[in-house]
Short mmCIF file of the C-alpha atoms (twelve columns), coordinates in Angstrom:
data_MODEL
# 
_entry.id   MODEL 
# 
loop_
_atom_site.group_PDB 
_atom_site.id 
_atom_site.type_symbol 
_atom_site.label_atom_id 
_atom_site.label_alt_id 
_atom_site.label_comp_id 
_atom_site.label_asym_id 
_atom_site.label_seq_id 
_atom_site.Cartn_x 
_atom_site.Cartn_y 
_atom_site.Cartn_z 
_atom_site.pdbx_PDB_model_num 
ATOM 1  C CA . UNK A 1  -64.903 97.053  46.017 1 
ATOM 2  C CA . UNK A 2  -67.723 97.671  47.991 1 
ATOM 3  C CA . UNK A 3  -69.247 100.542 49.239 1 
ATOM 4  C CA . UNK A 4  -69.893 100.670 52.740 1 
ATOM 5  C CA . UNK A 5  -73.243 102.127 53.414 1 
ATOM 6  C CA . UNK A 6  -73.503 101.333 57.018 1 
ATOM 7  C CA . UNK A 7  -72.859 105.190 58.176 1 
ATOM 8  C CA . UNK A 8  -75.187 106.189 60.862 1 
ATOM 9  C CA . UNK A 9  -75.721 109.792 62.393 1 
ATOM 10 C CA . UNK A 10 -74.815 110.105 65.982 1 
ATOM 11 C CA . UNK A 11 -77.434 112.094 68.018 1 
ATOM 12 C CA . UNK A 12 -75.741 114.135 71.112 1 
ATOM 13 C CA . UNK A 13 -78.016 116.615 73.268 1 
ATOM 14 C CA . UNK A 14 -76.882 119.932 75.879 1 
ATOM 15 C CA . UNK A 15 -79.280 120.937 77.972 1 
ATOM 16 C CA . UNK A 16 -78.379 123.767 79.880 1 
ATOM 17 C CA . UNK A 17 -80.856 125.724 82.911 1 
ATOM 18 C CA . UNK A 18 -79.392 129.315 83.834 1 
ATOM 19 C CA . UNK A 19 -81.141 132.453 85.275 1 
ATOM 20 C CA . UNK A 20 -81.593 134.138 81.833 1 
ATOM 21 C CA . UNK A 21 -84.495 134.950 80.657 1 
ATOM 22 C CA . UNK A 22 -85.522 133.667 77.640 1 
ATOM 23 C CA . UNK A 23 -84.889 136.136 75.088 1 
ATOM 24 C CA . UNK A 24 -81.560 136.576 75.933 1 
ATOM 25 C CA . UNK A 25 -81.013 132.830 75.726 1 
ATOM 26 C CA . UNK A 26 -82.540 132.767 72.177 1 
ATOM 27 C CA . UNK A 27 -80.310 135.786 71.570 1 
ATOM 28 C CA . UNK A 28 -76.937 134.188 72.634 1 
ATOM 29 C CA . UNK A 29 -78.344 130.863 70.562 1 
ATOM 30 C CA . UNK A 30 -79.089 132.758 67.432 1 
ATOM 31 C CA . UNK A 31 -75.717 134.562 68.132 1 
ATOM 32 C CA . UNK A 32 -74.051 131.083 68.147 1 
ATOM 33 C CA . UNK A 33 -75.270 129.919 65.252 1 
ATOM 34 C CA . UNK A 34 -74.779 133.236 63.384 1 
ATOM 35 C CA . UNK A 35 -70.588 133.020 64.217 1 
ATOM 36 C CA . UNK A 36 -71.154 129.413 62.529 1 
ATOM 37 C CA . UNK A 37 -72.632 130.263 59.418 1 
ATOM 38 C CA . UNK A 38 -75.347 128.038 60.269 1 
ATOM 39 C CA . UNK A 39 -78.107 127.774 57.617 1 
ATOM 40 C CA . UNK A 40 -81.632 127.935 58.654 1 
ATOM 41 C CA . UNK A 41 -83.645 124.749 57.622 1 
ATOM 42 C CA . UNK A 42 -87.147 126.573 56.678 1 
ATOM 43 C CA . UNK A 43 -89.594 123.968 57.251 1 
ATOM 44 C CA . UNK A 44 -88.563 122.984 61.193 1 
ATOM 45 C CA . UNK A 45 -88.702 125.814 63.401 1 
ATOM 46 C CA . UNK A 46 -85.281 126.436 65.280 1 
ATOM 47 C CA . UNK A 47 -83.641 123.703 63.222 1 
ATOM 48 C CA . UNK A 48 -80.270 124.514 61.293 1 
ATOM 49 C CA . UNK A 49 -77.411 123.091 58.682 1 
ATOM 50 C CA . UNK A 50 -74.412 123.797 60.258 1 
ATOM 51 C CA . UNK A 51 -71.137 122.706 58.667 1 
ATOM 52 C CA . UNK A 52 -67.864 122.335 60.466 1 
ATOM 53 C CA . UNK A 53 -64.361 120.642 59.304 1 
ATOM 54 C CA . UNK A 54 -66.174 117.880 61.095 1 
ATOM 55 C CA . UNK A 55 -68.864 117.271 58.698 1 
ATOM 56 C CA . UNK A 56 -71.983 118.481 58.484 1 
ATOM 57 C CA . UNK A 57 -74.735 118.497 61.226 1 
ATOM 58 C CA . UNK A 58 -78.096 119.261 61.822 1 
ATOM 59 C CA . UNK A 59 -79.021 121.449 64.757 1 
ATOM 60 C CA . UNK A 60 -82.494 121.712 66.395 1 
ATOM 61 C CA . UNK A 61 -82.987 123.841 69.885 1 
ATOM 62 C CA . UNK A 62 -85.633 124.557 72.435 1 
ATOM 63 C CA . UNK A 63 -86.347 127.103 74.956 1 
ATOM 64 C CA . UNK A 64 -88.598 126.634 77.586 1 
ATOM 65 C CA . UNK A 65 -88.865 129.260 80.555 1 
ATOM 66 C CA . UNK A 66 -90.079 127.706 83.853 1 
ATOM 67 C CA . UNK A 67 -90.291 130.495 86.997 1 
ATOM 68 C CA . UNK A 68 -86.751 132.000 87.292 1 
ATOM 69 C CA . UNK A 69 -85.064 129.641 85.189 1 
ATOM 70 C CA . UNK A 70 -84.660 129.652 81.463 1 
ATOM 71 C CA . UNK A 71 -84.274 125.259 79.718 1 
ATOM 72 C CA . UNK A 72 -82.064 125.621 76.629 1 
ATOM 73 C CA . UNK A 73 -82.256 122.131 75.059 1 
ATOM 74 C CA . UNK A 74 -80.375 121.549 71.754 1 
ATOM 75 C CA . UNK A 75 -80.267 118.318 69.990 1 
ATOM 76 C CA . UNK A 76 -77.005 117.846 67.022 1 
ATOM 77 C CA . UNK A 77 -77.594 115.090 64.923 1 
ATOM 78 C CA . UNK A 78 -75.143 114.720 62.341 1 
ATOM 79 C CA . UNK A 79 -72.104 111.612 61.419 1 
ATOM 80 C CA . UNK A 80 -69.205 111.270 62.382 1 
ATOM 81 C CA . UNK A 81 -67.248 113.268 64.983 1 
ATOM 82 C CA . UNK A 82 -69.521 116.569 64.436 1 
ATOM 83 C CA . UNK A 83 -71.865 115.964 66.977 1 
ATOM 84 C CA . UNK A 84 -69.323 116.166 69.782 1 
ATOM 85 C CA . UNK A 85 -67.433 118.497 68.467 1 
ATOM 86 C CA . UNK A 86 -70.475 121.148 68.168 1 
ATOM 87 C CA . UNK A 87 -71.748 120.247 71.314 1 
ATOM 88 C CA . UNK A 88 -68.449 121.405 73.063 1 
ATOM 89 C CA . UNK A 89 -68.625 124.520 70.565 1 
ATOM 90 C CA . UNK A 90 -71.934 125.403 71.915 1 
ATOM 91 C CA . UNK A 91 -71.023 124.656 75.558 1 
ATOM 92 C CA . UNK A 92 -68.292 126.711 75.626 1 
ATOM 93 C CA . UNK A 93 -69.334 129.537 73.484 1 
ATOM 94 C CA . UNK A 94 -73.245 129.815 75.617 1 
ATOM 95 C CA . UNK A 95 -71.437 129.599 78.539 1 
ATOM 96 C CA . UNK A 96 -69.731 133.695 78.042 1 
ATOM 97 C CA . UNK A 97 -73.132 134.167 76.933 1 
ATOM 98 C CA . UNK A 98 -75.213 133.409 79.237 1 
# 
């Protein structure tokens, strides 16, 4: 038998814009990540392990506050059906947070 080594990771983004300002939006993201155990990757800024009965995924975010509006860009990158499914899980959970 052979082992298939053609897996690839799957990239998926969110970006959401909301009138927060930005440290509540880094609040309800750290909050987030916190309720998924998420495990903070030490030499990327904002960039976590976060492990789901998906797989595994790695989970970058940035926040960028432009006049009354707050940019909330987060970027999963992991294989397999993770991706999406965190990228709902954030959607839905930031959206009662912010």
């Amino acid at each position: 038998r052979q082992l298939d080594e053609s897996a690839e990771t799957t990239d998926t983004t969110l970006e959401l814009r909301v009138e927060t300002p930005p440290e509540r939006v880094e609040w309800a993201m750290e909050s987030v990540l916190e309720k998924r155990k998420a495990v903070d990757e030490p030499e990327t800024e904002n960039t976590y392990a976060v492990y789901s009965k998906k797989g595994r995924a790695r989970v970058s975010y940035e926040i960028s506050p432009l006049d009354h509006e707050t940019t909330l860009s987060i970027t999963i990158e992991g294989y397999g059906d993770a991706p999406g499914f965190l990228r709902e899980y954030f959607e839905k959970e930031l959206a009662y947070m912010l």
